[in-house]
C-alpha positions as CSV (number, residue, x, y, z in Angstrom):
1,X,32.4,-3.8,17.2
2,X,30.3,-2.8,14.3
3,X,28.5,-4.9,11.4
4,X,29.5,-5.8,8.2
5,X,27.9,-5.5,5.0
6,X,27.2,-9.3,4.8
7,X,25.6,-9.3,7.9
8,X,23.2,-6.6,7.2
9,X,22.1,-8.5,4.7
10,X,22.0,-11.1,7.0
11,X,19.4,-9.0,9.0
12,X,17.4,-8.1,5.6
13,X,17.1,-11.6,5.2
14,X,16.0,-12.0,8.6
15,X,13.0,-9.8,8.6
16,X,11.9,-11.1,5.6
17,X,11.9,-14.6,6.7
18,X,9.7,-13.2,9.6
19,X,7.1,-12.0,7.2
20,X,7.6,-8.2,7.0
21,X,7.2,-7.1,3.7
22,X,7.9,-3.5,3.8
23,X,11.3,-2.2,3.1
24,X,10.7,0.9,5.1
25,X,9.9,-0.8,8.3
26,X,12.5,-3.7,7.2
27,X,15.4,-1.0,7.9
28,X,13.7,0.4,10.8
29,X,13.8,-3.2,12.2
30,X,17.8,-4.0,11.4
31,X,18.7,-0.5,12.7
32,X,17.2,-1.8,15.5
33,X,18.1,-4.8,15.4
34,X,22.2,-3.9,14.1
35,X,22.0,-1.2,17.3
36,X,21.1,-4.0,19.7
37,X,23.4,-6.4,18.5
38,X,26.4,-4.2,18.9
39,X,25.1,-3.5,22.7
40,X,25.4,-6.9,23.0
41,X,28.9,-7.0,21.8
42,X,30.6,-4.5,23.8
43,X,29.3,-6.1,27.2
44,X,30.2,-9.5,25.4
45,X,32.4,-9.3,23.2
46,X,32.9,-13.3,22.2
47,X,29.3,-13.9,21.4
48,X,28.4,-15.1,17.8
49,X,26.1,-12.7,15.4
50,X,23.6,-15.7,15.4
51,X,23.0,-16.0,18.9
52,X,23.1,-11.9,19.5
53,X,20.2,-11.8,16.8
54,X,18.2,-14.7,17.9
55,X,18.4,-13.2,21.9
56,X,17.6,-9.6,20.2
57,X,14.6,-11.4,18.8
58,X,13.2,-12.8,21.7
59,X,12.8,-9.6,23.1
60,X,10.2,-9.1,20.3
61,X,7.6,-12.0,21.9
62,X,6.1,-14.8,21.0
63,X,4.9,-13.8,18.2
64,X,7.9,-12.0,16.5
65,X,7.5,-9.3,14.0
66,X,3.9,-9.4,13.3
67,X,3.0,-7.1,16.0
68,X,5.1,-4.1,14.9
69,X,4.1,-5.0,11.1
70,X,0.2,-4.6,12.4
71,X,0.9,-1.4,14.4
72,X,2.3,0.1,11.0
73,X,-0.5,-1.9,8.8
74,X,-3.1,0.3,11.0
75,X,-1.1,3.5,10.7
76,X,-0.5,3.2,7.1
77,X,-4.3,2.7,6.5
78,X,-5.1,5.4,8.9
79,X,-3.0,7.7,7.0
80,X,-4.0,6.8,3.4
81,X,-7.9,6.9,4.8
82,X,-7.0,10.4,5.7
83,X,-5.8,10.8,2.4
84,X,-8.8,10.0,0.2
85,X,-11.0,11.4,2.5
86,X,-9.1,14.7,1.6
87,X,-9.6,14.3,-2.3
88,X,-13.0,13.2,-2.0
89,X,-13.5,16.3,-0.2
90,X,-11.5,18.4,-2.7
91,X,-13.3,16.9,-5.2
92,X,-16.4,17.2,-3.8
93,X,-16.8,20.9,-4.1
94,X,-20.6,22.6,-3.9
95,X,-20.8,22.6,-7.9
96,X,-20.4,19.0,-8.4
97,X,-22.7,17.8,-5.4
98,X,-25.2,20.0,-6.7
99,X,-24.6,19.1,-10.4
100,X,-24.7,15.1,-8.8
101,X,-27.8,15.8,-6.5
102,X,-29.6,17.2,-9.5
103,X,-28.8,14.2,-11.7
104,X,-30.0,11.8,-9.1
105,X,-33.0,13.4,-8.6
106,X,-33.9,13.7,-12.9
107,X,-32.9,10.0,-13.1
108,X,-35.7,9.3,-9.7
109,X,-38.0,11.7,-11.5
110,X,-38.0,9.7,-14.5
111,X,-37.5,5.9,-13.1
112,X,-40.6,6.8,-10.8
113,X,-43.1,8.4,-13.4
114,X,-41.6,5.7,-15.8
115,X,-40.8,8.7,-18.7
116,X,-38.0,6.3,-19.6
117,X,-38.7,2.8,-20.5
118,X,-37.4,-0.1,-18.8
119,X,-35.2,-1.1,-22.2
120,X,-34.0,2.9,-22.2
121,X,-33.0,2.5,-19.0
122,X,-31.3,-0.6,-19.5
123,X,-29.3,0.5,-22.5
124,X,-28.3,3.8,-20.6
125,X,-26.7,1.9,-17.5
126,X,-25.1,-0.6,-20.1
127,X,-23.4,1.8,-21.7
128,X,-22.4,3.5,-18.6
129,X,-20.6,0.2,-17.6
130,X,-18.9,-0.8,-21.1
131,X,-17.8,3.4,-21.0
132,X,-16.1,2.5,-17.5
133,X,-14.5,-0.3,-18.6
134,X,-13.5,1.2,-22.1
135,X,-11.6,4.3,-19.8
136,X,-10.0,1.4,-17.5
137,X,-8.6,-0.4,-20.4
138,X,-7.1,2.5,-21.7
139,X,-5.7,4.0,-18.6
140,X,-4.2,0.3,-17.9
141,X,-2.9,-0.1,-21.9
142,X,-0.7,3.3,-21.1
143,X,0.6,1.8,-17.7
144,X,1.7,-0.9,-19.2
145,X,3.2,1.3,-22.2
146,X,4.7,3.5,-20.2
147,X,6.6,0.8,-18.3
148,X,7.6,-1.0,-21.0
149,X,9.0,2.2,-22.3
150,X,10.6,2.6,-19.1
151,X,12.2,-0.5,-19.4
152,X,13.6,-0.2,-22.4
153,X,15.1,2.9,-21.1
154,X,16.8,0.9,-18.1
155,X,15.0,2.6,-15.7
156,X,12.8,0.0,-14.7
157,X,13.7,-3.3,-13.4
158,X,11.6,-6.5,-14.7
């Protein structure tokens, strides 16, 4: 006996009522679960979806779902660790260490024989941080343009 679309949903609903959040492991978890529950109905056939799912489930452990959604926490974090290690690295090429090991040692040249005032210095670093936050308010104006824009579009929900 197979599953129908309502109780697939059913399932959806399930997993997010046990706190997982992802859709991609969502769907791993109702194949899983939709794969066990139809086990379950060929050996016995007159048993109610409820009661399939909620045997299915206690398979899982006390503690449900949150194990798997931890394993796949860690691996997702692995992986995108991986992945900005790889464009720092990129980035990170010998011009611009050199470039940013040259700088560093001017500005300790100059902090330490005191060739640029304490105001100077003060100024320069203020600037530095209302430049960074000038850039981030940009970048996040045009996000938010750029979804509105998509939303006008359609091709965006709200």
């Amino acid at each position: 006996m197979k599953l129908n679309d309502s109780q697939i949903e059913d399932l959806y609903a399930f997993t997010r009522k046990h706190y997982v959040e992802y859709y991609d492991l969502q769907t791993e978890l109702v194949d899983h679960l939709a794969n066990a529950i139809e086990d379950q109905w060929e050996l016995k056939p007159h048993l109610f979806f409820e009661d399939a799912l909620q045997i299915e489930f206690k398979k899982f452990g006390v503690f449900g779902f949150t194990e798997v959604v931890e394993q796949r926490q860690k691996a997702m974090a692995r992986k995108y660790s991986k992945l900005i290690w790889k464009h720092l690295k990129e980035y990170f090429k010998l011009p611009k260490i050199l470039l940013l090991m040259s700088l560093t040692v001017i500005l300790y040249v100059f902090i330490s024989y005191q060739i640029i005032g304490t105001l100077l210095l003060t100024i320069l670093i203020t600037a530095l941080v209302i430049g960074i936050g000038v850039d981030g308010f940009r970048k996040r104006r045009a996000r938010y343009k750029l979804k509105k824009k998509e939303r006008r579009n359609g091709c965006l929900k709200k």
